[in-house]
C-alpha positions as CSV (number, residue, x, y, z in Angstrom):
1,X,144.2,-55.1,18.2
2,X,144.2,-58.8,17.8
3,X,141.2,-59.5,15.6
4,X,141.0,-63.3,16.2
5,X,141.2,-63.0,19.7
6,X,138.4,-60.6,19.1
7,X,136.5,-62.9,17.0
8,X,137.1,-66.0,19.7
9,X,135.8,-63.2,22.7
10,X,132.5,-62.5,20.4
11,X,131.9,-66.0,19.6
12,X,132.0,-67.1,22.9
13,X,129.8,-64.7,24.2
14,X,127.2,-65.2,21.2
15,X,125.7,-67.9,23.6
16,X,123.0,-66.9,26.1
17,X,124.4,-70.1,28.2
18,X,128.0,-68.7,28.3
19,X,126.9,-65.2,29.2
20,X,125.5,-66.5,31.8
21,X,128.6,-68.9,33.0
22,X,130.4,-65.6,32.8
23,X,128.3,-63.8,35.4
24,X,128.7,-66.5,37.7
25,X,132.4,-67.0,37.8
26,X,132.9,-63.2,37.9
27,X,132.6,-63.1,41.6
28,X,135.2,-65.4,41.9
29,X,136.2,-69.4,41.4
30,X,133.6,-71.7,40.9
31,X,133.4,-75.3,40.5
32,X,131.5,-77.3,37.5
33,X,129.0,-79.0,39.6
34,X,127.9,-75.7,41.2
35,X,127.8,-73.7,37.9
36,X,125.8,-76.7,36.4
37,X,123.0,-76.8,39.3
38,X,122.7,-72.6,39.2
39,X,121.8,-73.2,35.7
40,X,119.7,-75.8,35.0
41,X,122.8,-77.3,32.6
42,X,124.1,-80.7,32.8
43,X,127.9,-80.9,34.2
44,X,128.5,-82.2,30.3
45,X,127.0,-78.7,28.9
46,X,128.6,-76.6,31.2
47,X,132.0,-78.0,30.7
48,X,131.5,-78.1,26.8
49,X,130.4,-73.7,27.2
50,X,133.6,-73.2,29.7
51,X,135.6,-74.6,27.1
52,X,134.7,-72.4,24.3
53,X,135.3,-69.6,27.0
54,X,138.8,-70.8,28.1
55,X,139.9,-71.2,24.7
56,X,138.6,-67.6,23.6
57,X,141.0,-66.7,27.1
58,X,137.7,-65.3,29.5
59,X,138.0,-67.7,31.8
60,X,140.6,-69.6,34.1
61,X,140.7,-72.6,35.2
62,X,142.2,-74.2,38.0
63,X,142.0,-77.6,40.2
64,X,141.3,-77.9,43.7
65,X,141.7,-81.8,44.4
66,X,139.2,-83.2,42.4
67,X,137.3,-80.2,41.5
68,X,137.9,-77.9,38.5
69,X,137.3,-74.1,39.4
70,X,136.7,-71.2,36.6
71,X,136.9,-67.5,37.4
72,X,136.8,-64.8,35.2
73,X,139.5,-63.8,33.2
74,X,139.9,-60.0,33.7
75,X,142.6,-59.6,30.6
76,X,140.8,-62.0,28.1
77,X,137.4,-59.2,28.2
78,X,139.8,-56.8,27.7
79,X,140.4,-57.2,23.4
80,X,136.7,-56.6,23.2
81,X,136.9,-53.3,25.9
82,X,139.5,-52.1,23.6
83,X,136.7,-52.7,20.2
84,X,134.0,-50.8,22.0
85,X,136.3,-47.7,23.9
86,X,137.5,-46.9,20.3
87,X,133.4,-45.7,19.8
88,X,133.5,-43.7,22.4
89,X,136.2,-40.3,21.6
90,X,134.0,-40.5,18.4
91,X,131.0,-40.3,20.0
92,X,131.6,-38.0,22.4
93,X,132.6,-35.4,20.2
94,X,129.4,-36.0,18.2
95,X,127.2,-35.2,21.1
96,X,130.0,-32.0,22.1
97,X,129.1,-30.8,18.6
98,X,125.0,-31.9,18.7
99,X,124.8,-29.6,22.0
100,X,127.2,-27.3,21.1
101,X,125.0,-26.3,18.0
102,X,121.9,-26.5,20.2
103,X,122.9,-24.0,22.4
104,X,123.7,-21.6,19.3
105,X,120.8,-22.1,17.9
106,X,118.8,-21.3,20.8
107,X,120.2,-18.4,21.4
């Protein structure tokens, strides 16, 4: 795993703002000006949060004329996926062995 990509992902999302920027471009392109009105932000704000997030790879961007669209950038979410699935076989087998030991004791 790629700890500093890891670390850019986390730091990015740290901020409520870019969070929310996330949610918004995850149903596909979305210009500045349109993200900036949704949220209240200035064009300035949003552009200075999309850039943390394009540099930490979880969004794209891409121009249309004179517009700049941002989607979602299925691969960069992925390093921090891979953090959290490598909780999960550990867990699991906890809560396998929590009822398994239930079950003997109850009976």
């Amino acid at each position: 795993m790629n700890s500093l990509a890891l670390d850019e992902a986390f730091h990015a999302l740290s901020d409520g703002n870019r969070r929310s920027i996330l949610a918004l471009v995850r149903g596909g392109r979305r210009p500045v000006g349109e993200i900036a009105t949704e949220l209240g932000l200035s064009q300035q704000v949003v552009s200075h949060h999309l850039k943390v997030l394009r540099e930490a790879g979880l969004v794209s961007g891409t121009r249309d004329g004179t517009r700049h669209l941002y989607a979602v950038r299925v691969e960069g979410l992925a390093v921090g996926k891979a953090f959290f699935d490598d909780f999960w076989p550990e867990r699991l087998t906890r809560l396998k062995h929590t009822i398994e030991n239930a079950g003997a004791a109850d009976g």
